[in-house]
C-alpha positions as CSV (number, residue, x, y, z in Angstrom):
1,X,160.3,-7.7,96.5
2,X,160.9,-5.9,93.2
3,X,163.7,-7.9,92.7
4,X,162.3,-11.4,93.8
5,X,159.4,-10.7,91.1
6,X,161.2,-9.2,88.8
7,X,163.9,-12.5,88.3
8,X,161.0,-15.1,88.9
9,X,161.6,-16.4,91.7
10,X,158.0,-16.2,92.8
11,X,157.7,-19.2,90.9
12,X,160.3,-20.7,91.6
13,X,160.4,-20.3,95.1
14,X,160.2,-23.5,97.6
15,X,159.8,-22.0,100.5
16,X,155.9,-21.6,101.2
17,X,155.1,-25.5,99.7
18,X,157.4,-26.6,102.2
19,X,156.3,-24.0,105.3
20,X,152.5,-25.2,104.4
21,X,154.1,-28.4,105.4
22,X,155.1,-27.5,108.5
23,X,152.4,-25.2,109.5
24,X,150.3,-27.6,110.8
25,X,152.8,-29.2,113.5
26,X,154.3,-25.9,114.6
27,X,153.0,-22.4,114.7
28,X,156.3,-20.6,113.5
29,X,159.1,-22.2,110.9
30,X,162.3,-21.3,110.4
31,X,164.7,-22.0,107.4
32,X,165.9,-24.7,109.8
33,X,162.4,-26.4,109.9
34,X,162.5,-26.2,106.0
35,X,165.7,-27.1,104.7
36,X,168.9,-29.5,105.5
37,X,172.0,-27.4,105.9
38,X,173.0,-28.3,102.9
39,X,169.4,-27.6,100.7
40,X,170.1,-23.8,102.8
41,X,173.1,-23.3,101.3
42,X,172.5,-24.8,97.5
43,X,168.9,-24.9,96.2
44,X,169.0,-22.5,93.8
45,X,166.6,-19.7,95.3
46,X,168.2,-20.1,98.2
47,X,171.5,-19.1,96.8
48,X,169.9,-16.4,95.0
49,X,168.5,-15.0,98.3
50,X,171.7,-15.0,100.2
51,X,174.4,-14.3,97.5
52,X,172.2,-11.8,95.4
53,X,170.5,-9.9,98.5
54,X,172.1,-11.6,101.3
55,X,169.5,-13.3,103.7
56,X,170.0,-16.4,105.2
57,X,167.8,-16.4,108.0
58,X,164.3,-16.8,107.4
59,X,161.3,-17.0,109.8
60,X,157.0,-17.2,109.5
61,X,154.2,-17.9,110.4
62,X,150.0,-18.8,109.1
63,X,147.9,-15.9,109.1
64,X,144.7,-18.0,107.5
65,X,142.8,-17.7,104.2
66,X,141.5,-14.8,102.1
67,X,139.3,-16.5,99.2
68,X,141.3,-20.1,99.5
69,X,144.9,-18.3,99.2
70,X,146.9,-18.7,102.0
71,X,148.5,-15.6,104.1
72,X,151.8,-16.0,105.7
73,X,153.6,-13.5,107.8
74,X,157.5,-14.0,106.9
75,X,160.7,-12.1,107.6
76,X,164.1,-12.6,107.0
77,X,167.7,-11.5,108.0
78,X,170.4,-10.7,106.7
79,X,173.5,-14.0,106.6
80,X,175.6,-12.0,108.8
81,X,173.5,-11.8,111.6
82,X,172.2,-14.5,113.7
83,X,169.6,-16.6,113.3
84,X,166.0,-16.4,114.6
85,X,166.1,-18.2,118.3
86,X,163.6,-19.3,120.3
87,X,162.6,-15.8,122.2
88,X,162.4,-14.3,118.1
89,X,160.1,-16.7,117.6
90,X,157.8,-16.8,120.2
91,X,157.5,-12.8,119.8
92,X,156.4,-13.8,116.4
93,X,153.3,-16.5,117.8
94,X,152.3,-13.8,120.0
95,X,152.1,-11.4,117.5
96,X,150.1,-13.5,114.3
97,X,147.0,-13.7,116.0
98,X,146.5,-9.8,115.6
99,X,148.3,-9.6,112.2
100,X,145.7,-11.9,111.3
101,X,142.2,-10.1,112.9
102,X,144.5,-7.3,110.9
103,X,144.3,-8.7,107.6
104,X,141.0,-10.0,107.5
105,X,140.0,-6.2,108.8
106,X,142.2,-4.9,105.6
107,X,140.9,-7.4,102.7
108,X,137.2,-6.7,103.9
109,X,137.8,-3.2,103.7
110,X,139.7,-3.3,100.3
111,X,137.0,-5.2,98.6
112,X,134.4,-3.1,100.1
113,X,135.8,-0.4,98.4
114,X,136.5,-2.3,94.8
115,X,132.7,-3.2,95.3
116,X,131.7,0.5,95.3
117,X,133.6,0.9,92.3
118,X,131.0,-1.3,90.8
119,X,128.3,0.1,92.3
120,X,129.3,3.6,91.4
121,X,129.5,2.6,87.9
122,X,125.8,0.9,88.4
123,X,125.0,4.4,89.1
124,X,126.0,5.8,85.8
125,X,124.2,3.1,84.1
126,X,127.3,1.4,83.2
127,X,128.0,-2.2,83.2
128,X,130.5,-3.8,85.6
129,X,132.9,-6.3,86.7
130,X,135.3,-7.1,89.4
131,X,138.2,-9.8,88.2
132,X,140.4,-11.7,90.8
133,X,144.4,-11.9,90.3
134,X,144.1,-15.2,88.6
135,X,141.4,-14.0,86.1
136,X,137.7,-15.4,87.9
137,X,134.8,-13.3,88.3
138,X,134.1,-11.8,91.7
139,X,131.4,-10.1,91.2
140,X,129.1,-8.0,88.9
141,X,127.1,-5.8,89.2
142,X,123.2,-5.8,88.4
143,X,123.9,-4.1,85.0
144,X,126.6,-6.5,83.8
145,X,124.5,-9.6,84.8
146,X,121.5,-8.9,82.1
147,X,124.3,-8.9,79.8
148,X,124.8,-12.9,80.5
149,X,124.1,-14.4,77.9
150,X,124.1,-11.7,75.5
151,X,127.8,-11.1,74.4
152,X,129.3,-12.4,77.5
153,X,128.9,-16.0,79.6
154,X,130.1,-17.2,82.7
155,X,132.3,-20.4,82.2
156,X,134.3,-22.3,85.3
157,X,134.0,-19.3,86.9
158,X,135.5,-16.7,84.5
159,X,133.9,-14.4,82.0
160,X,134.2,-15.0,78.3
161,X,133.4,-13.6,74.9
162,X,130.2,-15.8,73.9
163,X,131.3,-15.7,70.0
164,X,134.3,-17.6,69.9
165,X,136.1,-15.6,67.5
166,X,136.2,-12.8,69.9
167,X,137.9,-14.8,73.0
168,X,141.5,-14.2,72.1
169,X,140.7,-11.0,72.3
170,X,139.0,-10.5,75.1
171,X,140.9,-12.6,77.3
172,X,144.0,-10.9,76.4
173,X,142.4,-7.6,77.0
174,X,141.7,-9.2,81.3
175,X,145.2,-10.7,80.8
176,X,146.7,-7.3,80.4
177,X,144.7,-5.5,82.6
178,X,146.0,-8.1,85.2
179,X,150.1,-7.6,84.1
180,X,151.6,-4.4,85.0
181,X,152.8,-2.3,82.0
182,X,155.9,-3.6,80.0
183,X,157.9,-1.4,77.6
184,X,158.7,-4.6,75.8
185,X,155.1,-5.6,75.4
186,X,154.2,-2.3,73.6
187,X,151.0,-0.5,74.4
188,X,147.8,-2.5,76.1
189,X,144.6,-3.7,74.0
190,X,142.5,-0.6,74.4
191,X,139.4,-2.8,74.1
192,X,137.6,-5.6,73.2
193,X,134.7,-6.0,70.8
194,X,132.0,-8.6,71.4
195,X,129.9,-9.6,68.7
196,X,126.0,-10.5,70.1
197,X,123.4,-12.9,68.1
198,X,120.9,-9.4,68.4
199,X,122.0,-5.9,68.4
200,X,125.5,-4.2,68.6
201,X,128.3,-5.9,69.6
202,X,129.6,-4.9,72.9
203,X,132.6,-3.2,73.8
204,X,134.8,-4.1,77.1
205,X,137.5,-1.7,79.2
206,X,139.5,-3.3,81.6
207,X,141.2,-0.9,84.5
208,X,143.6,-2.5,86.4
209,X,143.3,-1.7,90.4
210,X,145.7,0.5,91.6
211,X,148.3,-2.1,93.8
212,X,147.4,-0.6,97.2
213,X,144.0,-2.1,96.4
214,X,145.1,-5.9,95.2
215,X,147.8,-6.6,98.0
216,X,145.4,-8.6,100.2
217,X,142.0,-8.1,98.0
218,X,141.3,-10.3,95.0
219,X,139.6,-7.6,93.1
220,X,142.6,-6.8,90.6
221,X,140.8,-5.7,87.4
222,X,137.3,-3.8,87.1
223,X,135.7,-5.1,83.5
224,X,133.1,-2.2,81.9
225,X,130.7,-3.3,79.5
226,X,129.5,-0.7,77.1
227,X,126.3,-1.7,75.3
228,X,126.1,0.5,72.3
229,X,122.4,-0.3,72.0
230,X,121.2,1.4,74.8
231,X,120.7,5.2,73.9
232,X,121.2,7.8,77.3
233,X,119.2,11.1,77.0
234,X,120.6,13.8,78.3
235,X,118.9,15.2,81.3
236,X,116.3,17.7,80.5
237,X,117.3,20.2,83.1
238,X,121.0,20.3,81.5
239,X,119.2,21.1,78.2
240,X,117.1,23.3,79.5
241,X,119.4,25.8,81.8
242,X,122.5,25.4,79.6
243,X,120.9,26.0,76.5
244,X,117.4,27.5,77.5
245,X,115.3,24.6,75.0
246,X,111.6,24.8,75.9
247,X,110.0,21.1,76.5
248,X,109.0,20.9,72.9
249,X,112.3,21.9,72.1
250,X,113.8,19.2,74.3
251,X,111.7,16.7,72.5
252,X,113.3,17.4,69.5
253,X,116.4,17.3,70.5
254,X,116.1,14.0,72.0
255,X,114.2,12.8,68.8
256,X,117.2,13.9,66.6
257,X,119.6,12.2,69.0
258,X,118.0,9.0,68.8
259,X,118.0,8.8,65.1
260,X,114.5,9.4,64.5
261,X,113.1,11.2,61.1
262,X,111.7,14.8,61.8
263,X,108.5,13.8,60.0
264,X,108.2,11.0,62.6
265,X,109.0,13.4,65.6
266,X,106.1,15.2,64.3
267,X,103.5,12.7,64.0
268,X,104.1,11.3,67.8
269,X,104.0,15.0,69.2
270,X,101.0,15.8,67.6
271,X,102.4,18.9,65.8
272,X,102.4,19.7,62.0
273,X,106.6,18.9,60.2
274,X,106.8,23.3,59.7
275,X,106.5,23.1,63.5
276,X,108.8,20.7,63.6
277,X,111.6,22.1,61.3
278,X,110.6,25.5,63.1
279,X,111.4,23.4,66.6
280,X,115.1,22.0,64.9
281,X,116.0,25.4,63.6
282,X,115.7,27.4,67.1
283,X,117.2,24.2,69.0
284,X,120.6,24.6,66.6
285,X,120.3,28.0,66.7
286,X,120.3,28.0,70.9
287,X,122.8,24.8,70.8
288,X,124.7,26.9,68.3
289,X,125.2,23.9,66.1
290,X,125.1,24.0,61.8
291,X,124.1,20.3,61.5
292,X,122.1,18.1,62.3
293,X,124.8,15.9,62.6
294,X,126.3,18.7,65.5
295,X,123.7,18.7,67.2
296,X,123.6,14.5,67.6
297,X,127.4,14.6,68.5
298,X,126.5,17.1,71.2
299,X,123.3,15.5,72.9
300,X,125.8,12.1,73.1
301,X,128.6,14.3,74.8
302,X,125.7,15.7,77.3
303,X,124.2,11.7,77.5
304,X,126.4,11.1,80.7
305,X,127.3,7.7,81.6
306,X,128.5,6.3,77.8
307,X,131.0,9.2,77.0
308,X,132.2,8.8,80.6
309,X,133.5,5.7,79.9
310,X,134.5,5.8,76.1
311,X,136.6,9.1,76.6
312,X,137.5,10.0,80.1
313,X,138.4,5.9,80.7
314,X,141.4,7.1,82.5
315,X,139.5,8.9,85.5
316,X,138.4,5.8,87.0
317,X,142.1,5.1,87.9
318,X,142.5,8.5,89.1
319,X,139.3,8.2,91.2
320,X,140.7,4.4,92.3
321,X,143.5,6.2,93.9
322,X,141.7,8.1,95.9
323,X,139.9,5.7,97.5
324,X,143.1,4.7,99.3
């Protein structure tokens, strides 16, 4: 397989146009049913198969559909053995009916598990999308889809950047995600900025699903949407127990976090500024930041869900694995 990818021949390959053929007036093919003697022994993939790995022999059969792609069982033999006869073949029509129930079972399972990828990331507030092998949504989740229309649109079936400047971009970055890595290429498009009418633009991660996962499933990438414009507070309990803030501490806090002006914290808290700057100092003193600027770096650390994806991208694939 590495090799019959790695030369091409995957697209250059006659054999499942001309076993799709056949399928529907036998239930297993051999090279026989495919090719003349002579197309065997000259077509250029053929060559390739039995002088480069040396397999002649060559026998199949229809396993059904996953998403409109058909799935084949095949297997081949090496020239210097014999060819597949009629008892090889009928062992093979007995066994596709459960290879079949098998891979339905399998491709179920695989995208149940891409799914709850998405729904994971639904549960960190985070935006997501699954992307099939050839680059069309398969699903988002409920996050992602209020960001139709704002940054992103659905068009024939595939995601794209909604400000056309941004498309090369962000179709390379899905393009990538969908390759496996290349030396030659040089390093991947960390990311992909899309520019919105209102707001921030957005910024999207692709992580490529780890190849267990994509054999029989379509989910191949998982898109993340990060919208910069929605602020995360940290959770008041983290505040409170790692850094023991009182309530009206934790106001302020969040307050300075969000960009707001101490004089303005003040005024919707119903408390005087010398309260206020009295609040700030014992919140950097606890936090033991210098800064105000400190102390907004560290409430966005403790925010969850954005600096999860921004900085620690790479865990997702880690976590992907696992679910194998």
């Amino acid at each position: 397989m590495d090799w019959f990818f790695r030369e091409g021949w995957h697209l250059k390959n006659p054999r499942p146009e001309r076993a799709l053929k056949r399928f529907g007036m036998m239930r297993v093919v051999t090279e026989a049913d495919m090719f003349t003697p002579w197309e065997l022994d000259n077509l250029p993939f053929n060559q390739a198969m039995i002088h480069q790995m040396g397999y002649r022999w060559d026998a199949g059969a229809m396993l059904g559909e996953i998403d409109g792609d058909a799935i084949a069982f095949t297997t081949q033999r090496l020239g210097r053995r014999e060819r597949f006869d009629r008892q090889d073949t009928d062992a093979i029509g007995a066994l596709a009916p459960h290879l079949a129930r098998a891979i339905q079972i399998t491709a179920r399972l695989g995208l149940n598990r891409a799914e709850g990828m998405l729904d994971a990331l639904e549960s960190l507030g985070c935006a997501g999308a699954l992307i099939d092998r050839a680059g069309r949504l398969r699903r988002l989740n409920a996050k992602a889809e209020q960001l139709l229309g704002h940054g992103i649109a659905l068009r024939h079936g595939k995601l794209c950047a909604m400000e056309k400047s941004a498309e090369p971009a962000f179709q390379r970055l899905i393009a990538e995600g969908l390759s496996p890595p290349s030396l030659e290429r040089g390093p991947r498009l960390p990311a992909a900025v899309l520019p919105r009418r209102q707001g921030r633009p957005l910024v999207a991660y692709a992580i490529p699903v780890v190849r267990s996962a994509q054999d029989l499933v379509q989910a191949a990438v998982i898109l993340i949407l990060v919208d910069p414009d929605e602020h995360r507070d940290p959770v008041d309990i983290v505040l409170q127990q790692a850094f023991g803030l009182t309530a009206a501490e934790i106001r302020i806090a969040k307050g300075i976090a969000r960009g707001e002006d101490l004089k303005d914290i003040a005024e919707k808290h119903g408390i005087s500024i010398g309260t206020a700057r009295a609040q700030l100092k014992s919140v950097m003193a606890k936090s033991e930041t210098h800064r105000q600027s400190e102390l907004v770096s560290l409430m966005m650390r403790l925010s969850g869900p954005m600096n999860f994806v921004e900085n620690g991208i790479g865990r997702l694939q880690r976590t992907n694995s696992s679910l194998r």
